[in-house]
Each structure stands twice: as structure tokens, then as C-alpha cells.
C-alpha positions, 0 to 999 in steps of 0.5 A: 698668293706668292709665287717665287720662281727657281733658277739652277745656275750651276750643277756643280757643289764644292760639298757632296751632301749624301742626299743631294737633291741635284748632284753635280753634272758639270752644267752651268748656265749661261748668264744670256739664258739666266737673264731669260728666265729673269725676264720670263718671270717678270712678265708671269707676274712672280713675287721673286726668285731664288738661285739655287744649284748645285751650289749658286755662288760658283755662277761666274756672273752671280752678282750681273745677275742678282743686279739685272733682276733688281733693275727689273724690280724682282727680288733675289734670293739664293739657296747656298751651302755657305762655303763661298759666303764665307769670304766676307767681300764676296758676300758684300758684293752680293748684298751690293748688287741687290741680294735681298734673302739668303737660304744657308744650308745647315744640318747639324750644329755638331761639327762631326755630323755637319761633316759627314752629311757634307763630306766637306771637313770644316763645312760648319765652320765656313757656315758659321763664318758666312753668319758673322758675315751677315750680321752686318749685312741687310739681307733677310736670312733663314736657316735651311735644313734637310731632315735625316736620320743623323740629324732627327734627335737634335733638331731643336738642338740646332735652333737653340744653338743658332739662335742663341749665338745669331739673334737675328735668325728668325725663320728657318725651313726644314725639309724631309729628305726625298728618298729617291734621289740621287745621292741618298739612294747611295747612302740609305743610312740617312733616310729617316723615319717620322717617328726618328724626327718626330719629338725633335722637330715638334721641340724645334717648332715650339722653341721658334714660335715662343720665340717669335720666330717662323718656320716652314716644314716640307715633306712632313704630313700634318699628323706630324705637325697639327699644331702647327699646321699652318707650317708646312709649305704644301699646306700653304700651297694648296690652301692659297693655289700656289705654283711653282717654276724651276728651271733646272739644268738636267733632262727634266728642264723646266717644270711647273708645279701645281699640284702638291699632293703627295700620298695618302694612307687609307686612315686619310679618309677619315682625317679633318686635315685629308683636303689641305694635307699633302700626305706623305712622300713616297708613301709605301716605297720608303715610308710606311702608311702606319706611321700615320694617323688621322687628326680630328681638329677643325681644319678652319683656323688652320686655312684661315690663319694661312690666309691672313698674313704671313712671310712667304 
């Protein structure tokens, strides 16, 4: 079991991503109360923490931070859209002060996309440039990716892409875009279908695992991913009884997730995966229940082989 506590630092971005999951309201964490949810973690016995916003890096004190959790012996990650990161010195003030994982933000390889999705012109570029900066640096790096209609054909494009020009990229996360946030609800346009995503991703999964890399899905029901079942984050949870912390900068303060259940179509009942299978999100409000489809594999490899080893 590995459980990895989140911290919202700052509700503040320098991009203004059309589905963002936490858009900005001018809150930023005093680095007192950072330091108490550094502490309350490390006496939960958590494997780590990731830093997330709003955008992390426009935390004023981020390196004191990252170096107090190291003191503590938790390892630090953060969640960043790769703009700050850019600035070479900076990053190496973060890998200096003990950041040992970095989650870069990228949804698009194409230029155009990226920046519509963002609303940052040249956002891509910053996040290429953050890459190159990394590639000098011991810090673990993975690639995070929102799945949306603007990006669904060419998700194996953009492993291809990355990995080909950074070869130390080895393990990416995609998430399927939450519906009812705040950002998408202004901007349907990007809320996908399964069936946008579906050829794409099972590319992008396939390319990954020949390659020996990894990768997580989340949000996405496992008759969308069988083969690779053993992929999707709720399947690991569930399988493993992992929870979750985060602590974030709103009303909803601090939330402890348990459960990983989402919704079930009546064809679930029938399906071998139904008990490690968190269903679809927002089933019947944004997505339809005949998108999906019962699977008839045997459930045990799958919970076997997330049992064995594997990266957190």
C-alpha cells in the first residue's frame, strides 16, 4: 500500500487551462500551515507528497518547503504546467532543495492545441524547455495529460513525440477530463466521448508498454482499457485500499478519499472486472451508459499483477 498526500499551495495559474480542475481564487498557503500538513503526514505514516495549485511554483517559499519535508525524510513531488520550470536556475534550486518527482503538464504536442487548451501562447514551448532543463537534473519525471475532445486523436501522437526527442521519459498519466468543473462547464467544446479517445489512448498504452515504459489512466472504465487494466489508478486503489489526502484551498478544505467508486451501467453487473472497476464518472449526466460494455477476462492476473511490484 502507497499513499501520497496532496497539498494545494497556491489558487493562483499563469495559464487558464478550459477544464481546470482548481481555477484560480487568489488563495496561497502560508508556508506555517504548509509545514503543518508536511507534519500531519508524516505522522499518518504517508509514502510522500505532491505539491500541487493552482499552479505550485508561484508558492513564494516552494524551495523552504520541498527542503523541510526532505529534513522529515517525505519525498516531494509537485504537479506543475512547466512555465516556471522553464528558468533553468530555478529548477535547480528545486532539485537542490530535495525535489525528487516532477509531474509536467502537457496536453498536445502540436503547438496550436497546447495553446488553445492553455490560453497561454507559447505554453508548449516553456514546457519543452522545462524537458531540457531536466534532462541534466536527478529528478523522476512524468508526463500528465488531461484527456479532451481537442487532444483524443493524437494521444499516441504525443507519446511518440516526447519520447522520442526525451528518452528518459518513462512514465506518463492521463486523466479524463471531470466534466463539472469549473472551467470545463464554460468550455463544453472539450468534454470528450470514450469513443473520441478510445483508438488513440489504446495506441499511446501500447506504444508505452513496448517500450518499457508505464503509465496510469484515470477516470477511464476498464472496458476501455482490459488489457491494460492493471493501468487505471482507481483499479490499484481499490485493489490495494489506498487512500487519499488533499488539502485544498477552497470551501471543500481537506478531503479524505476512500472510496474510488464512480458509476455503473446496468451491463456492470455482468461484467468479470465490475469489483475492481470504478465505472464511469459522471455517468448518465455527461457520458452516456451505452458507451459501455461488460468484459469477460479473468479478473485475477489483473489484481495479482497490481499486487506484485510496481511504481507508485
Amino acid at each position: 500500500m502507497a499513499n501520497l498526500g496532496y497539498i494545494q499551495l497556491a489558487r493562483c495559474c499563469n495559464q487558464r487551462c478550459r477544464f481546470c480542475s482548481n481555477p484560480s481564487n487568489g488563495r496561497i498557503l502560508s508556508l506555517e500551515a504548509a509545514k503543518d500538513h508536511v507534519d500531519d503526514f508524516v505522522q499518518r505514516g504517508y509514502d510522500g507528497i505532491i505539491l500541487t495549485g493552482g499552479e505550485p511554483t508561484l508558492f513564494p517559499a516552494m524551495t523552504e518547503l520541498i527542503h523541510y519535508a526532505k529534513k522529515l525524510g517525505l519525498p516531494t513531488r509537485i504537479i506543475t504546467n512547466g512555465q516556471n520550470t522553464a528558468d533553468p536556475v530555478y529548477l535547480a534550486d528545486l532539485a537542490s532543495a530535495g525535489l525528487t518527482h516532477l509531474h509536467l503538464s502537457i496536453y498536445s504536442v502540436r503547438e496550436s492545441v497546447n495553446d488553445y487548451l492553455t490560453q497561454k501562447p507559447g505554453s508548449l514551448k516553456n514546457q519543452l524547455k522545462t524537458l531540457e532543463n531536466l534532462a541534466d537534473l536527478d529528478i523522476q519525471t512524468d508526463i500528465n495529460c488531461v484527456l479532451n475532445r481537442h487532444n483524443a486523436d493524437h494521444l499516441d501522437e504525443n507519446v511518440r513525440v516526447l519520447t522520442q526527442r526525451f528518452p528518459f521519459l518513462n512514465h506518463f498519466v492521463w486523466n479524463n477530463l471531470d466534466p463539472t468543473m469549473n472551467t470545463a462547464m464554460d468550455y463544453e467544446d472539450v468534454v470528450p466521448r470514450l469513443r473520441d479517445f478510445e483508438v488513440s489512448l489504446f495506441r499511446a498504452m501500447r506504444f508505452l508498454d513496448r517500450t518499457g515504459r508505464t503509465f496510469r489512466v484515470e477516470r477511464v472504465p476498464l472496458c476501455y482499457m482490459a488489457e491494460y487494466a492493471h493501468c487505471s489508478t482507481e483499479t490499484r486503489k481499490i485493489i490495494k485500499s489506498e487512500e487519499r489526502i488533499v488539502h485544498f484551498l477552497d470551501d471543500k478544505e481537506t478531503v479524505r478519499q476512500t472510496q474510488w467508486d464512480h458509476g455503473k451501467a446496468e451491463v456492470c453487473s455482468v461484467c468479470h472486472f465490475n469489483a475492481i472497476c470504478a465505472g464511469l464518472y459522471e455517468l448518465g449526466n455527461f457520458y452516456d451508459p451505452v458507451e459501455l460494455s461488460p468484459v469477460f477476462l479473468d479478473p485475477r492476473p489483473v489484481v495479482e499483477r497490481v499486487r506484485g511490484k510496481g511504481s507508485l
